[in-house]
Biopython code that builds the backbone (N, CA, C, O; Angstrom):
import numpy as np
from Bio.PDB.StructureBuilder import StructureBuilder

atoms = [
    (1, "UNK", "N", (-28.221, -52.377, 39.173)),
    (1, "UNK", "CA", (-27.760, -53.361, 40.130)),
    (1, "UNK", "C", (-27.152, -54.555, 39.395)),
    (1, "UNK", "O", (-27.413, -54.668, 38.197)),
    (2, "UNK", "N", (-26.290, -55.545, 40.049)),
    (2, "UNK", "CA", (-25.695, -56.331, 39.486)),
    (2, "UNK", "C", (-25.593, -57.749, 40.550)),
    (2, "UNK", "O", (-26.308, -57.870, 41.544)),
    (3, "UNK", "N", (-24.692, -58.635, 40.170)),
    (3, "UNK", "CA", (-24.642, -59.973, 40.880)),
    (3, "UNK", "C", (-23.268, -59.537, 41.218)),
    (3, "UNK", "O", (-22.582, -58.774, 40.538)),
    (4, "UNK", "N", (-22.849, -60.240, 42.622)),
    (4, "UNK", "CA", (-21.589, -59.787, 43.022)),
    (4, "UNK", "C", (-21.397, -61.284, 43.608)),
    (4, "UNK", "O", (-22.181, -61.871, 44.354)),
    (5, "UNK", "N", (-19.769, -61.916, 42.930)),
    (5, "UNK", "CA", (-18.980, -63.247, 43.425)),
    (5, "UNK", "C", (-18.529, -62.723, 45.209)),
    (5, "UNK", "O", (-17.963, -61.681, 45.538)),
    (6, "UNK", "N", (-19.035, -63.907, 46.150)),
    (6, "UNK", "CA", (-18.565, -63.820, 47.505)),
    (6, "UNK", "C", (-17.646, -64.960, 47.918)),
    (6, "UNK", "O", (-17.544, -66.067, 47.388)),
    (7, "UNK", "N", (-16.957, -64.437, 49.038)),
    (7, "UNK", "CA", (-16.373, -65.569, 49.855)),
    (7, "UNK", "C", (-16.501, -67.393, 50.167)),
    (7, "UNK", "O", (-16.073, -68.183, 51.008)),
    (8, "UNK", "N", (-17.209, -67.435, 49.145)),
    (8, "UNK", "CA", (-17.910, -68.825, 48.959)),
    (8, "UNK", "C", (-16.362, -69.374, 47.537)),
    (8, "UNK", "O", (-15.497, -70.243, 47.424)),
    (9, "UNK", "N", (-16.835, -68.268, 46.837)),
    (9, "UNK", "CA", (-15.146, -68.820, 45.382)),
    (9, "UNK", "C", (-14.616, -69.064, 45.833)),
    (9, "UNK", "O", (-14.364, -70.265, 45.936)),
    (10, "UNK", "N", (-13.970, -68.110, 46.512)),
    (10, "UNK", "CA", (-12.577, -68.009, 46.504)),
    (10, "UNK", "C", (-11.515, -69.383, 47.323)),
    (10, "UNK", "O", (-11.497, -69.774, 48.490)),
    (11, "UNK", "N", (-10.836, -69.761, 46.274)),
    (11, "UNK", "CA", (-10.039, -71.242, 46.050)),
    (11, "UNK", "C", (-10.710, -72.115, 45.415)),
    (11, "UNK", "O", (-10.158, -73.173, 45.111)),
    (12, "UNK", "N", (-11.566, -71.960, 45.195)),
    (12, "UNK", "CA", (-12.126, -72.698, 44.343)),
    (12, "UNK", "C", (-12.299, -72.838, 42.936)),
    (12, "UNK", "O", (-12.253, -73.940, 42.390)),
    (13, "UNK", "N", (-12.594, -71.234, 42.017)),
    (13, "UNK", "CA", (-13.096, -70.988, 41.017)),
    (13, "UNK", "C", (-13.729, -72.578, 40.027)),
    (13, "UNK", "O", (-13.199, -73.489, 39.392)),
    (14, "UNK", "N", (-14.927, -72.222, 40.351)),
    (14, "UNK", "CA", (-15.875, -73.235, 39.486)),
    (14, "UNK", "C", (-16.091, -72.127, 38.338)),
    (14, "UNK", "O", (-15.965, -70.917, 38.526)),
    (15, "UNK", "N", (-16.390, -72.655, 37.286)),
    (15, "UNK", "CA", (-16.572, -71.231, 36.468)),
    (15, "UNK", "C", (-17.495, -71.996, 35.368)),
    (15, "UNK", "O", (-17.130, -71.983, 34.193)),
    (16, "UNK", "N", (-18.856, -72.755, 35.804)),
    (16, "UNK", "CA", (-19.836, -72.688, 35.445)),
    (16, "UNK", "C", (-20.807, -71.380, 34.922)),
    (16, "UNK", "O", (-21.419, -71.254, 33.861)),
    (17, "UNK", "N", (-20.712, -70.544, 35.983)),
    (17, "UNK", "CA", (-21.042, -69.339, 35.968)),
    (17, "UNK", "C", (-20.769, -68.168, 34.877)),
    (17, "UNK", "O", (-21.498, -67.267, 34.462)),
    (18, "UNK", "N", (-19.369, -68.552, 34.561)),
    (18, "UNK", "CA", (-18.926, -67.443, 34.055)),
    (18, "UNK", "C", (-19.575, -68.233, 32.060)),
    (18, "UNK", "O", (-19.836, -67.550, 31.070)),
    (19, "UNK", "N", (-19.618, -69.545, 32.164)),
    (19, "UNK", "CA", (-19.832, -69.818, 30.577)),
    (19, "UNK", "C", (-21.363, -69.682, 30.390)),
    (19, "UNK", "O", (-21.768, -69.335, 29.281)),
    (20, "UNK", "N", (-22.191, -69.912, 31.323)),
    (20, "UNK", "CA", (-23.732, -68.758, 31.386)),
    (20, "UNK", "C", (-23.711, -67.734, 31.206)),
    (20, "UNK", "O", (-24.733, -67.180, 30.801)),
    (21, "UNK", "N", (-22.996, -67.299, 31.339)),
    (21, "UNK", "CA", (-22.980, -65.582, 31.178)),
    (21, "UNK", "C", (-23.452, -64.859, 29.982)),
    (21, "UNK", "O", (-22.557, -64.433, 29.252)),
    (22, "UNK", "N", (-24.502, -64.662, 29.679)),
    (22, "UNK", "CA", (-24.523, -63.919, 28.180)),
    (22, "UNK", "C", (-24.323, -62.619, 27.895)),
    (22, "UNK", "O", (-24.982, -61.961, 27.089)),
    (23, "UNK", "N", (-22.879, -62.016, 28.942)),
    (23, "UNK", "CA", (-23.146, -60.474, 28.646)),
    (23, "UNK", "C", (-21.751, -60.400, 29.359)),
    (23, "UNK", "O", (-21.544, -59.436, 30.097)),
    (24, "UNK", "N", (-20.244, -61.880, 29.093)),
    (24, "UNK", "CA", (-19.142, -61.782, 29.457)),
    (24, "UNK", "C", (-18.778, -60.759, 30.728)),
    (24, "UNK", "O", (-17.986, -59.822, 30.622)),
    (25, "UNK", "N", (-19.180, -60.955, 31.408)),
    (25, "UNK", "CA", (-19.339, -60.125, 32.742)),
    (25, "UNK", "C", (-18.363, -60.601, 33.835)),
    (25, "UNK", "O", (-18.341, -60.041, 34.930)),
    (26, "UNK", "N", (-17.280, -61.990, 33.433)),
    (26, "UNK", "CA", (-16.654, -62.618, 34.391)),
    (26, "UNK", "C", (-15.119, -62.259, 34.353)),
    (26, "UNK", "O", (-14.448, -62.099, 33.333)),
    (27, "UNK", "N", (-14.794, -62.186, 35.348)),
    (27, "UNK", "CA", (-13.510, -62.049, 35.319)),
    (27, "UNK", "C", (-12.315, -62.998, 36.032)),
    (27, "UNK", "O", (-12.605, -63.107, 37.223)),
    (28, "UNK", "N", (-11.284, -63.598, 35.771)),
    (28, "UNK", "CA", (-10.281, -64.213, 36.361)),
    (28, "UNK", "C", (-9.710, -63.815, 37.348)),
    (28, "UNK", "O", (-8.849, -63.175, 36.744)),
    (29, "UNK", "N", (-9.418, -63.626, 38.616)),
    (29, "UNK", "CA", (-8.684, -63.187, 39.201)),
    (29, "UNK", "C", (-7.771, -65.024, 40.146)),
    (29, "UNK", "O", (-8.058, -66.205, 40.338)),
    (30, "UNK", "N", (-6.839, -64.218, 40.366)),
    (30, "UNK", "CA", (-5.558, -65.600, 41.370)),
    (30, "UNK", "C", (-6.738, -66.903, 41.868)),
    (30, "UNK", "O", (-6.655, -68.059, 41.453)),
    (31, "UNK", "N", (-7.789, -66.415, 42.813)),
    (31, "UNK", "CA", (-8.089, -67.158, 43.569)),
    (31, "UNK", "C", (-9.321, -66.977, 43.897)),
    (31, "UNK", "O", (-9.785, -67.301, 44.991)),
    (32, "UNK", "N", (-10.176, -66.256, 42.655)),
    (32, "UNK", "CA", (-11.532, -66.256, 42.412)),
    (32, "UNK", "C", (-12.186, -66.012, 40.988)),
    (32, "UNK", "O", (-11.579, -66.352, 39.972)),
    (33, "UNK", "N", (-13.261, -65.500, 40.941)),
    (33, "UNK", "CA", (-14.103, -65.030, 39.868)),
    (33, "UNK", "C", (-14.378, -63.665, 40.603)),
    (33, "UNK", "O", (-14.468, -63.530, 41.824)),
    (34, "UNK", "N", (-14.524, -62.451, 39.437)),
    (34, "UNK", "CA", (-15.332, -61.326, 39.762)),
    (34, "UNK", "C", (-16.561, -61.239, 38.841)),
    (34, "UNK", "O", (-16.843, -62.113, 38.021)),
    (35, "UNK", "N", (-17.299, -60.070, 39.050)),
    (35, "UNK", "CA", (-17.884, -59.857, 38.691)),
    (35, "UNK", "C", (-18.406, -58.355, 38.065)),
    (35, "UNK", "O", (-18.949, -57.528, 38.797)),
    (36, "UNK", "N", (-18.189, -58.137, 36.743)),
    (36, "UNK", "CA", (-18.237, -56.675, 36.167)),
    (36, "UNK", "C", (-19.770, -56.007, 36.411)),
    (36, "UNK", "O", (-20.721, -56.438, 35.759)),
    (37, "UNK", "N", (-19.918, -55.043, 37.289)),
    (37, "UNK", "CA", (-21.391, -54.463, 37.446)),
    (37, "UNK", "C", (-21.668, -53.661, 36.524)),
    (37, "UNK", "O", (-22.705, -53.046, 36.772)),
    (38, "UNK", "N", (-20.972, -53.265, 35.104)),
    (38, "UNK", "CA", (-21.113, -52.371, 34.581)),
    (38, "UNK", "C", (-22.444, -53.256, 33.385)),
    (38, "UNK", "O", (-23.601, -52.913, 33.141)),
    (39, "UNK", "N", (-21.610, -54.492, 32.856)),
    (39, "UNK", "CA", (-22.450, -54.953, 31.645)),
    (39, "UNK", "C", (-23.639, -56.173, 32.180)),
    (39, "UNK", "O", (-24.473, -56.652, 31.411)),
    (40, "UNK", "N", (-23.516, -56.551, 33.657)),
    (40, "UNK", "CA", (-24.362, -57.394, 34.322)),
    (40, "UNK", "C", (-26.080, -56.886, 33.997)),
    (40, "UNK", "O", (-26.434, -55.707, 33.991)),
    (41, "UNK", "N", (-26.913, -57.960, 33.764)),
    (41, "UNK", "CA", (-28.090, -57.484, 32.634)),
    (41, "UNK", "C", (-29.272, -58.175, 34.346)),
    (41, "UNK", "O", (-30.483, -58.009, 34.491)),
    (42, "UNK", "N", (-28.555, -58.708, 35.058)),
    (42, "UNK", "CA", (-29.466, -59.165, 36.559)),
    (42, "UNK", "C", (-30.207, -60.793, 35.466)),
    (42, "UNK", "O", (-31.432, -60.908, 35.410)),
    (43, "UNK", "N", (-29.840, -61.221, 35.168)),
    (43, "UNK", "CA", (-30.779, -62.355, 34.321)),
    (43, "UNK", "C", (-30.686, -63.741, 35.478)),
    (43, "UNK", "O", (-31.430, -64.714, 35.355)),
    (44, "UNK", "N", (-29.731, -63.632, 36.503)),
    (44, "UNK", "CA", (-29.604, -64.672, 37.171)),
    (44, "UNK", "C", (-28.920, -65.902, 37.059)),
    (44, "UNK", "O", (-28.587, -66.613, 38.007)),
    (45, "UNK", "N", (-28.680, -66.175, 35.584)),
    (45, "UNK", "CA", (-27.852, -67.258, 35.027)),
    (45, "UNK", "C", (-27.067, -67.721, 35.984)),
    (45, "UNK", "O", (-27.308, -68.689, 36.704)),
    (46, "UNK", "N", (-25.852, -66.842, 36.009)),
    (46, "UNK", "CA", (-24.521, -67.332, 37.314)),
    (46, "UNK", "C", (-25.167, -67.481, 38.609)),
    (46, "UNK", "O", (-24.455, -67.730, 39.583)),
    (47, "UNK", "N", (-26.312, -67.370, 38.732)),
    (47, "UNK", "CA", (-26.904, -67.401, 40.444)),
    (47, "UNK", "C", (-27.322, -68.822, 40.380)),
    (47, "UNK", "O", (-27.272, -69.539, 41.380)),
    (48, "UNK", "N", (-27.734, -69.245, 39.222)),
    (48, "UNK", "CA", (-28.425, -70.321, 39.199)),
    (48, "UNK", "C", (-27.359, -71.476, 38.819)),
    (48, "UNK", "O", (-27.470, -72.659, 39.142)),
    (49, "UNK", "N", (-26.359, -70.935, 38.110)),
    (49, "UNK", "CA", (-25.264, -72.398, 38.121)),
    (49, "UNK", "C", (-24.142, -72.481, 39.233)),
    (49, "UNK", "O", (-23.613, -73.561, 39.498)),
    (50, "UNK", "N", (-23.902, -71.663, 39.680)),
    (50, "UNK", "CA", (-22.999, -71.449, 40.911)),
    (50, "UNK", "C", (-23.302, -72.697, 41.859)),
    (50, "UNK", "O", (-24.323, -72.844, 42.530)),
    (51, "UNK", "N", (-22.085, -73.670, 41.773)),
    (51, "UNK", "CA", (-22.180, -74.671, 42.528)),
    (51, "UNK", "C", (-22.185, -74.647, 44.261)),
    (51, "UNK", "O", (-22.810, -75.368, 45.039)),
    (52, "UNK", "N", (-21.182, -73.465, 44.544)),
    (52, "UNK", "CA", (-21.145, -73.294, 45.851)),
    (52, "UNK", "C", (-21.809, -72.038, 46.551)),
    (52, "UNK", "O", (-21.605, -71.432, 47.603)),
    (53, "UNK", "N", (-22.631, -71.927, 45.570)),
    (53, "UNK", "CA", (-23.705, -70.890, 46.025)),
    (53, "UNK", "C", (-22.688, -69.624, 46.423)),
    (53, "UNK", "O", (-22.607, -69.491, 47.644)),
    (54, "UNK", "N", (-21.959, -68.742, 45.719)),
    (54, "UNK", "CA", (-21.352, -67.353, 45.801)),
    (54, "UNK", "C", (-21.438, -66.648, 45.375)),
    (54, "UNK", "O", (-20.561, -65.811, 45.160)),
    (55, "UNK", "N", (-23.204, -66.621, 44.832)),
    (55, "UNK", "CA", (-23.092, -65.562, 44.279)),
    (55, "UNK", "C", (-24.791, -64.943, 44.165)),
    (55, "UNK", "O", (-25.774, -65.601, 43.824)),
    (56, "UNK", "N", (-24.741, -63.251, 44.631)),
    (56, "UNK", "CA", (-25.685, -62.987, 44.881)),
    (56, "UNK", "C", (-25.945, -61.790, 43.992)),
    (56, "UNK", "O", (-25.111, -61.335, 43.210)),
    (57, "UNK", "N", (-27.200, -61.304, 44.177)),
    (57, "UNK", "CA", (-27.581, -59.985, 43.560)),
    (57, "UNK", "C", (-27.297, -58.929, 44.715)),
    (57, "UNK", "O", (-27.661, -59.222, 45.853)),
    (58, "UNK", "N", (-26.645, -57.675, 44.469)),
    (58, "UNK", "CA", (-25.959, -56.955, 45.149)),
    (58, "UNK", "C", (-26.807, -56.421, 46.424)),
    (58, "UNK", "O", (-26.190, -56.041, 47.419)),
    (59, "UNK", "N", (-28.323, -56.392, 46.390)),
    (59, "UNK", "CA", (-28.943, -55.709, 47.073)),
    (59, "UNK", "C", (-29.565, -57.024, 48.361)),
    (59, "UNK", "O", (-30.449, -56.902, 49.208)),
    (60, "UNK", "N", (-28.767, -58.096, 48.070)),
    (60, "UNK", "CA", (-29.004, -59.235, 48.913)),
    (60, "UNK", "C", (-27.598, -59.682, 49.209)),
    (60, "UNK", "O", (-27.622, -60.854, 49.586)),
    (61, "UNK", "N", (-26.246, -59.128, 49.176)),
    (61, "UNK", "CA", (-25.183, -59.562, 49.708)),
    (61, "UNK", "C", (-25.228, -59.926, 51.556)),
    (61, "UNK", "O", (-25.626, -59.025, 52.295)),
    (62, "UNK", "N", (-24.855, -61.090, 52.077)),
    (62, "UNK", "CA", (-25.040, -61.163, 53.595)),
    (62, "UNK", "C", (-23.924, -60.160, 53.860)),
    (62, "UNK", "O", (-22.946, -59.837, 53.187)),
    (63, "UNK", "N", (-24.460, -59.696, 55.272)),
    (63, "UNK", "CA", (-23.542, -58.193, 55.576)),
    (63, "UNK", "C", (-22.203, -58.678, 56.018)),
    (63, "UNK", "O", (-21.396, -57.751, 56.077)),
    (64, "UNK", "N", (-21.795, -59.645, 56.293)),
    (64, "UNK", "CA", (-20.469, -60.458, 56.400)),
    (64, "UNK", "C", (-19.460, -60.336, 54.943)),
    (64, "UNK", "O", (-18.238, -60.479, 54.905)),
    (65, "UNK", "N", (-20.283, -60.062, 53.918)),
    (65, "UNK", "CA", (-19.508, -60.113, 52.547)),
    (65, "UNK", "C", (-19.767, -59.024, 51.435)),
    (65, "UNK", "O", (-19.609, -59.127, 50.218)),
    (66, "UNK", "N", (-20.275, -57.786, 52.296)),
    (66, "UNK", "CA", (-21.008, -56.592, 51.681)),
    (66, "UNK", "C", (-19.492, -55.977, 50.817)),
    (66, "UNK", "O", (-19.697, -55.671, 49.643)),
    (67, "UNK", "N", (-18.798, -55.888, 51.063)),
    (67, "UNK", "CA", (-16.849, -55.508, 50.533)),
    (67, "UNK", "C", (-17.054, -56.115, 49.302)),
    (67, "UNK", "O", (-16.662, -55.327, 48.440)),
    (68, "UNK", "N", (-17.514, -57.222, 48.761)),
    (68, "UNK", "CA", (-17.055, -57.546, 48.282)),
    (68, "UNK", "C", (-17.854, -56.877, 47.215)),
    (68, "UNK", "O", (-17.145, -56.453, 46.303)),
    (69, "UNK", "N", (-19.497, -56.604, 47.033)),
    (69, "UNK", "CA", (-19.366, -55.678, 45.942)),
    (69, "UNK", "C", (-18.300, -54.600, 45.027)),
    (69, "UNK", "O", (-18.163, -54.274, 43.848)),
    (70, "UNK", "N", (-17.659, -54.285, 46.347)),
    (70, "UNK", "CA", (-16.678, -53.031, 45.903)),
    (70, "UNK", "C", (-15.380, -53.621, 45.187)),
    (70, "UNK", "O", (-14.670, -53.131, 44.309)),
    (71, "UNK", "N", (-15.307, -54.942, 45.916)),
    (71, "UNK", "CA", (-13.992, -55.666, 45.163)),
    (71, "UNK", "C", (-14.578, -56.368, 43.468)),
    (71, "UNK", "O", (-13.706, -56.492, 42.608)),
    (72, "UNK", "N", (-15.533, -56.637, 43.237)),
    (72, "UNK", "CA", (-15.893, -56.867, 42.468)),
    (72, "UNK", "C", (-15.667, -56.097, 41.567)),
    (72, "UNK", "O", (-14.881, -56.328, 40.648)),
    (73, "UNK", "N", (-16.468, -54.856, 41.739)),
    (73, "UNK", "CA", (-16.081, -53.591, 40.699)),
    (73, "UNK", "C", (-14.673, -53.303, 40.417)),
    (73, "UNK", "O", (-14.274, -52.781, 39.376)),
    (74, "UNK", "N", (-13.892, -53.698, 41.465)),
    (74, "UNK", "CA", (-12.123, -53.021, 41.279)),
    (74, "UNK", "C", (-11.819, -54.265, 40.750)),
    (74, "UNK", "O", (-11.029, -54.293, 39.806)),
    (75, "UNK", "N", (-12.221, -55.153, 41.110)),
    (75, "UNK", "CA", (-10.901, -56.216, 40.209)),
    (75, "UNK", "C", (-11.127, -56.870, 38.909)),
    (75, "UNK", "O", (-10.282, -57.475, 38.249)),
    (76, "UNK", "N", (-12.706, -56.626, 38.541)),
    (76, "UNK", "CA", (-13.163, -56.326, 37.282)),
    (76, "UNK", "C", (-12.424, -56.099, 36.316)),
    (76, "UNK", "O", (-12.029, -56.867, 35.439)),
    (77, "UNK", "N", (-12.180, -54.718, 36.522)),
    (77, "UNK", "CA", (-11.188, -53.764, 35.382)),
    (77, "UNK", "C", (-9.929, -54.265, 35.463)),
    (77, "UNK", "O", (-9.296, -53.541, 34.694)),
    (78, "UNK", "N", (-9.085, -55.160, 35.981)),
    (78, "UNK", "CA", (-7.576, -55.757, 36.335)),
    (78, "UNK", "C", (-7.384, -56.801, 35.707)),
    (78, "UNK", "O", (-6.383, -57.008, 35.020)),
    (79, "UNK", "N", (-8.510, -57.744, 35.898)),
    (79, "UNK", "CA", (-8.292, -59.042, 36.025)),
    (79, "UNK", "C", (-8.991, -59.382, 34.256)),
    (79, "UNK", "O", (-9.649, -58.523, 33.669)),
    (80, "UNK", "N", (-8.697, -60.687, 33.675)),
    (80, "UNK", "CA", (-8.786, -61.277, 32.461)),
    (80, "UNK", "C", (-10.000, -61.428, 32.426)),
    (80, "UNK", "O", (-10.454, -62.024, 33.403)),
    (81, "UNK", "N", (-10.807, -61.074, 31.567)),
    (81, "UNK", "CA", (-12.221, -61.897, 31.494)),
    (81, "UNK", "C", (-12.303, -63.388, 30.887)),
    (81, "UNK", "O", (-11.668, -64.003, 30.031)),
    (82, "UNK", "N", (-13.412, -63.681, 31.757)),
    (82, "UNK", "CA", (-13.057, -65.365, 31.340)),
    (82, "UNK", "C", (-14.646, -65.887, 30.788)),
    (82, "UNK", "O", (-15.534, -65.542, 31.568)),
    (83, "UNK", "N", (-15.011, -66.474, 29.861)),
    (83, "UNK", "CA", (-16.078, -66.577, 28.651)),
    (83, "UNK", "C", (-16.427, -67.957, 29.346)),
    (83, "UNK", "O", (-17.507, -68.179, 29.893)),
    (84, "UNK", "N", (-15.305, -68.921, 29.249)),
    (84, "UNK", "CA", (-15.536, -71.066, 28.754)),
    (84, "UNK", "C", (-15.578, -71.522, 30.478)),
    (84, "UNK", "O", (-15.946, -70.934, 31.495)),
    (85, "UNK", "N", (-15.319, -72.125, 30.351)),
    (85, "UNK", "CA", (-15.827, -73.195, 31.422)),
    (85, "UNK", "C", (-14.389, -74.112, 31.501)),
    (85, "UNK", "O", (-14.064, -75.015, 30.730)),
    (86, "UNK", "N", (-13.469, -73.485, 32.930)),
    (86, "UNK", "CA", (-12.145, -74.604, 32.969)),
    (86, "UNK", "C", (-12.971, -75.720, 34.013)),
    (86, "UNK", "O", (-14.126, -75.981, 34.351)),
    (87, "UNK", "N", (-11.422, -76.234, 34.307)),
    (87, "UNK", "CA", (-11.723, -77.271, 35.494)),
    (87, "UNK", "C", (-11.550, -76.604, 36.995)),
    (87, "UNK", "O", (-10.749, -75.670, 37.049)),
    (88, "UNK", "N", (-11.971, -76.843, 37.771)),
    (88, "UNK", "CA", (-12.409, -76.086, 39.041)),
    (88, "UNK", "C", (-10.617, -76.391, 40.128)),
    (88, "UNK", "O", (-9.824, -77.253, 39.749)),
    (89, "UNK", "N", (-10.465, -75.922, 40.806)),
    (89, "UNK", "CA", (-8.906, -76.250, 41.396)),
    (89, "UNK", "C", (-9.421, -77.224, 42.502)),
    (89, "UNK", "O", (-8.622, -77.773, 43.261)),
]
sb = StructureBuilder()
sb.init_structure("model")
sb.init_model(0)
sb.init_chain("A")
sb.init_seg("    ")
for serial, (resi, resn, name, xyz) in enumerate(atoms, 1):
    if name == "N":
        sb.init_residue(resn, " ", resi, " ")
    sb.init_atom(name, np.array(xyz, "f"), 0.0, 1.0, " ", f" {name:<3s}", serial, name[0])
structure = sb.get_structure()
């Protein structure tokens, strides 16, 4: 199981989250953050710095934003991984 970025990012990208990360699991996309389920270790880090609260462990996604596990996994593999910590838009 893994942590999956929801409808809470997106326009926003805070990317607190992604410089917690000890297992580079984040990814860039236009107008969010994803989240790679492959190397995600469940440690909670990004759950716990996530300013706008978007981000959950997969088996607790609200059923309003359950998709987005799946988008997570697909845009994973597309999108840039992102390590540092920018400025939020």
């Amino acid at each position: 199981m893994a942590f999956v970025v929801t409808e809470p990012c997106f326009g926003c990208k805070h990317t607190e989250c992604a410089a917690v990360c000890p297992c580079d699991c984040f990814h860039e996309g236009e107008h969010m953050l994803f989240i790679d389920p492959i190397p995600c270790i469940d440690c909670e880090a990004c759950q716990n710095a996530c300013p706008t609260q978007a981000i959950f462990h997969e088996d607790s996604v609200p059923e309003q934003w359950r998709d987005f596990i799946a988008l997570n996994a697909e845009m994973a593999e597309i999108c840039p991984s992102i390590t540092e910590r920018k400025t939020p838009r």
